[in-house]
N, C-alpha and C positions, 0 to 999 in steps of 0.2 A: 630494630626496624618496626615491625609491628604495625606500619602507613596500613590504611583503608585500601580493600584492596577490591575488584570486580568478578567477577564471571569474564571470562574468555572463549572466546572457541576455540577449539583444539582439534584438529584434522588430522589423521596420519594414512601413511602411506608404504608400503616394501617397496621397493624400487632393487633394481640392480644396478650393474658398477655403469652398463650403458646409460641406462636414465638419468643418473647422476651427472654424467659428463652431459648431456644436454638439457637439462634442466640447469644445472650449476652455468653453463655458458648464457644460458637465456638469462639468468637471475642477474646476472652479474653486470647484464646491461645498463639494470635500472638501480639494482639495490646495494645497498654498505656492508661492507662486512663489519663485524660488531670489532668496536674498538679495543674489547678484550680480547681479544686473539693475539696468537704468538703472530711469526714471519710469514707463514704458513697457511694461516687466516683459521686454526681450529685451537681446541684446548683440549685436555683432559677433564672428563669430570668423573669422580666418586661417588654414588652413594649407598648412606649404610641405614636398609629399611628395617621397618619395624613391624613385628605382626604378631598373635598370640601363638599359646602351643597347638589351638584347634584353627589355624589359618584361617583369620575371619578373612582378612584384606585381601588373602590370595583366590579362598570360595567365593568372596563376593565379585571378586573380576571376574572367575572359572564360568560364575553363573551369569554373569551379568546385569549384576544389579544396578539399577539406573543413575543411583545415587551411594557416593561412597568416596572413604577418606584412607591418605595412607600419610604415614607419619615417617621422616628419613631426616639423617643427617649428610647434609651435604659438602663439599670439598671440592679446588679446583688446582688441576697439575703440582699434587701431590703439596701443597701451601698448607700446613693445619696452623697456620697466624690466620685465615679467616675461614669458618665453619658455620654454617647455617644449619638451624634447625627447621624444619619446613614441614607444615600439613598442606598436603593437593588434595582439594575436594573438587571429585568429578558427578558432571549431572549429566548425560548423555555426553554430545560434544559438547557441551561447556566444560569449563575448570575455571579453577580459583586458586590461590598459591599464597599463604599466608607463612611468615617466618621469623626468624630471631636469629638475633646476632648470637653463638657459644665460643666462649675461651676455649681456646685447647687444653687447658685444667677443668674442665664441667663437663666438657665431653666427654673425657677420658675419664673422670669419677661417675657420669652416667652410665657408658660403658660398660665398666665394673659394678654395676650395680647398686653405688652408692650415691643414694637418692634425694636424700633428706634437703638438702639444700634448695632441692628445686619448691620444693611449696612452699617456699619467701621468696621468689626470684621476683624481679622487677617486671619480666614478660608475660602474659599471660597464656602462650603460647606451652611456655616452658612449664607452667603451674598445670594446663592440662594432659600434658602428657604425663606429667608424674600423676596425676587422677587416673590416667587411662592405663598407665604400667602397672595401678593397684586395684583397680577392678574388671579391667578388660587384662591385665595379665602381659601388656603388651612387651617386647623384648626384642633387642636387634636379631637379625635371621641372615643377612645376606649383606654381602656387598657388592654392587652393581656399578661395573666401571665400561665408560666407553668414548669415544671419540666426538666431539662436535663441530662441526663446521656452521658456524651462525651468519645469517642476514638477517636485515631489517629496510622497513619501507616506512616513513613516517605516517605516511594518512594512510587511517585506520591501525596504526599499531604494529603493523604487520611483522611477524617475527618468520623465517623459514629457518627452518638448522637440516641438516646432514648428521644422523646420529651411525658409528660406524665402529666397528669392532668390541662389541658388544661380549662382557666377559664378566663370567659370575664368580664368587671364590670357594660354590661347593657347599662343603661341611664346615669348613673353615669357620671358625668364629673368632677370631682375634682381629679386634679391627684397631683401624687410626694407626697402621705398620707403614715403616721406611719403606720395605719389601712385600708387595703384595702377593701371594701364589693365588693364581684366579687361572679357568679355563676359556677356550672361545665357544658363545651357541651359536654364533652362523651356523646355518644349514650349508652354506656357501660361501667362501671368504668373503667375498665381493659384497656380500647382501647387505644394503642399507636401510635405515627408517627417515623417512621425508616427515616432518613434523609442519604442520602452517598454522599458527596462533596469531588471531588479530582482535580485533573488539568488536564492534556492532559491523560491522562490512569489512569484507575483502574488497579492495579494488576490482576494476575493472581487469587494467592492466595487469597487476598479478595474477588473477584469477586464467587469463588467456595465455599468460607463460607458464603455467604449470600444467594443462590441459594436453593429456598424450590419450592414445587412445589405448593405451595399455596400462596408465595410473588407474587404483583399484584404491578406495579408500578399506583401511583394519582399523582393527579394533586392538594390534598390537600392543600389549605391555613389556616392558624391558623386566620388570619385577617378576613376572609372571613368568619371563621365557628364561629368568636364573636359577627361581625355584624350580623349573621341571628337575634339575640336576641335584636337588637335596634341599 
């Protein structure tokens, strides 16, 4: 992959299971559900993040550093025929999302710790992470699975997802498994994250369907809320 990629905004939200159903009925007026979704209209997604032994990626969200990058491999409804390797750089509400196509043999020799292949790789994506594994020490830590429900709005970009059962795998460090053992960190089964990613503007119109007066913008990470558990 490796396409030119922008800064985005990125908004997030908690919601509950009520807000969702009326938010989800408003949405649903105007907007698509992404063409990748099952019957259902969500997917599975996996990912398996990377951080040192002194958590820089984790201190620097704890503290709120304004600018900051996290490195993961990602997967969808358990497929490892396609694997993305992905750095998210956030600057306040912006982000940026840069990645690379990984075979399910490079993964799994990353994984394992065996490296070497990466600093010939054709990506350059993949050449810095193997730099950042040998002097920032960086190492998979978690794997963060949970549910998506996506839309989209063409002018401006506009992405909204439903991220929902949000499950870390602990201690666990065996990843890219048939059979995942992961727990749940809802506080609350029900408890959702509202995501809204567009480019230079939100619409109008979106902007006044997602406006309750109980939406409270966070500062939520999925990363963040796996490691509190190890």
């Amino acid at each position: 992959m490796n396409r030119k990629e922008e800064f985005r905004h990125e908004l997030k939200y908690q919601i509950g299971y009520a807000q969702y159903i009326e938010l989800r009925n408003r949405l649903r007026t105007i907007m698509q559900s992404d063409i990748h979704t099952g019957a259902d209209g969500r997917y599975l997604i996996r990912s398996i993040y990377f951080d040192n032994y002194m958590d820089k990626a984790l201190r620097e969200k704890t503290y709120g550093v304004s600018r900051r990058e996290k490195f993961r491999i990602r997967y969808y409804n358990d497929d490892f025929s396609y694997l993305t390797l992905e750095k998210k750089i956030k600057d306040n509400d912006l982000c940026m999302k840069v990645d690379a196509l990984l075979t399910e043999s490079e993964c799994r020799e990353l994984l394992e710790g065996r490296t070497e292949w990466m600093r010939e790789h054709s990506s350059p994506l993949v050449q810095e992470l193997y730099a950042k594994m040998n002097y920032q020490m960086l190492r998979p830590r978690v794997l963060v699975s949970y549910i998506r429900e996506p839309y989209i709005y063409r002018a401006g970009n506009v992405r909204i997802t439903f991220d929902s059962h949000i499950r870390t795998t602990l201690y666990h460090r065996d990843f890219l498994e048939e059979q995942v053992v992961d727990i749940d960190t809802a506080g609350e089964p029900q408890d959702m994250i509202l995501e809204v990613k567009f480019d230079a503007f939100l619409p109008e119109i979106i902007r006044r369907l997602i406006q309750t007066n109980t939406l409270r913008q966070t500062a939520f990470s999925k990363y963040a809320a796996c490691r509190q558990f190890g």
